[in-house]
C-alpha positions in Angstrom: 11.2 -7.9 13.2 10.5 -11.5 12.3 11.7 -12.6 8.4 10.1 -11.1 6.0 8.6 -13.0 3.2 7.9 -11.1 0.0 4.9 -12.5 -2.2 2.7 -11.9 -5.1 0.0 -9.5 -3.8 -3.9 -11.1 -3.9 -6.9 -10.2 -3.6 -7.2 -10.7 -0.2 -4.4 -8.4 0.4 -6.0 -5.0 -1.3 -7.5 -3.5 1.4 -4.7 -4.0 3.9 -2.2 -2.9 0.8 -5.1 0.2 0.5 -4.7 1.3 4.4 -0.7 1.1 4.3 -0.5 3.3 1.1 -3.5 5.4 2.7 -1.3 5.6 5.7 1.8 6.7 4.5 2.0 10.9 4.0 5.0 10.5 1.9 3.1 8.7 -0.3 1.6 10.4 -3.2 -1.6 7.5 -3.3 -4.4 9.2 -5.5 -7.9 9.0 -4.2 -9.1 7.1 -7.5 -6.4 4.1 -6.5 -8.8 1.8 -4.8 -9.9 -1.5 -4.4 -11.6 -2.3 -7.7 -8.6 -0.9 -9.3 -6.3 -2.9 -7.4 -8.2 -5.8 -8.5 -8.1 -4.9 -11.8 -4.6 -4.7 -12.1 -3.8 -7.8 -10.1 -5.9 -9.7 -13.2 -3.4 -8.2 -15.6 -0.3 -10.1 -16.7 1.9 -7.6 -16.8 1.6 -6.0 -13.4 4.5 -6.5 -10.5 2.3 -6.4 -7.2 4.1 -7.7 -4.3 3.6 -7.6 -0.6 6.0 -7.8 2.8 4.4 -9.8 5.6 6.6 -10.8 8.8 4.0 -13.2 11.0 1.2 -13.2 8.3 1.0 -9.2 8.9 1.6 -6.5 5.7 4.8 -4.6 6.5 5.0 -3.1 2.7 3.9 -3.1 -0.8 4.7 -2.9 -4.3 3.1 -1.8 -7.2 4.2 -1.6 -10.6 3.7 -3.3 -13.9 5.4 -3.8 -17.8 4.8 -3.1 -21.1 6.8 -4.7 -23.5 10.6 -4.0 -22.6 9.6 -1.0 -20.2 8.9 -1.6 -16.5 7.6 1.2 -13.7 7.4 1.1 -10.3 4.7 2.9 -9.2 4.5 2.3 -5.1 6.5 1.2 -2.9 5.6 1.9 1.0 7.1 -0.2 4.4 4.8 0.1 7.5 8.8 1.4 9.0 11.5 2.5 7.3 15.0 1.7 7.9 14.1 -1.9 8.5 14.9 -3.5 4.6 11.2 -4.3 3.6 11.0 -1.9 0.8 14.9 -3.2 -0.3 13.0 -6.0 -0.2 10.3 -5.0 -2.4 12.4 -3.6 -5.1 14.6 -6.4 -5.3 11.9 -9.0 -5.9 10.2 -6.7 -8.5 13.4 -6.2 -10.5 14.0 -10.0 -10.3 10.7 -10.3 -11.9 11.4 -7.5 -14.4 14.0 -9.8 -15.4 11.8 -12.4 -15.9 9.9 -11.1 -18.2 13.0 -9.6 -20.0 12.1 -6.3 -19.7 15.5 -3.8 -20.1 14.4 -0.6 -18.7 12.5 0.0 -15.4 11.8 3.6 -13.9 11.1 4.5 -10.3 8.6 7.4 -9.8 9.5 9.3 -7.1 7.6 12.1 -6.1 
């Protein structure tokens, strides 16, 4: 796989972000998580919404967001595993945690 660059999500990433999540069984992606929520949340300061690309193609996502001195991570799904992306992912999003000097983040996994 070609280097991965990990970015801010945008708008013109939702749908693709929509059919990996879609796309991944393990994934527990609600039916009410769609596109006009993901642009919602992408207008909000404190959300952490990253992507993966490798060649200008989505190879994972990342969704999460803050409150205050709490962060969660929400989503996190790699077109492959075994490969780094979602490493990747997490990494970036703690970085940005950071940022914003939040203390505590939690991972939902399900």
């Amino acid at each position: 796989m070609s280097d991965i660059q990990v970015a801010r999500m945008s708008a013109l990433d939702v749908l693709d972000v929509l059919g990996l999540m879609k796309a991944d069984e393990l994934l527990a992606f609600c039916s009410w998580e769609n596109a006009a929520l993901l642009h919602s949340q992408l207008k909000r300061d404190s959300s952490v919404m990253l992507v993966a690309k490798a060649d200008e193609v989505l190879v994972g996502a990342l969704i999460g967001g803050a409150f205050a001195c709490r962060g969660m991570i929400c989503h996190v799904a790699a077109e492959k595993g075994g490969n780094g992306v979602g490493t990747q992912l997490l990494e970036c999003a703690l970085a940005d945690f950071r940022q914003r000097k939040v203390s505590n983040v939690h991972l939902i996994v399900l």
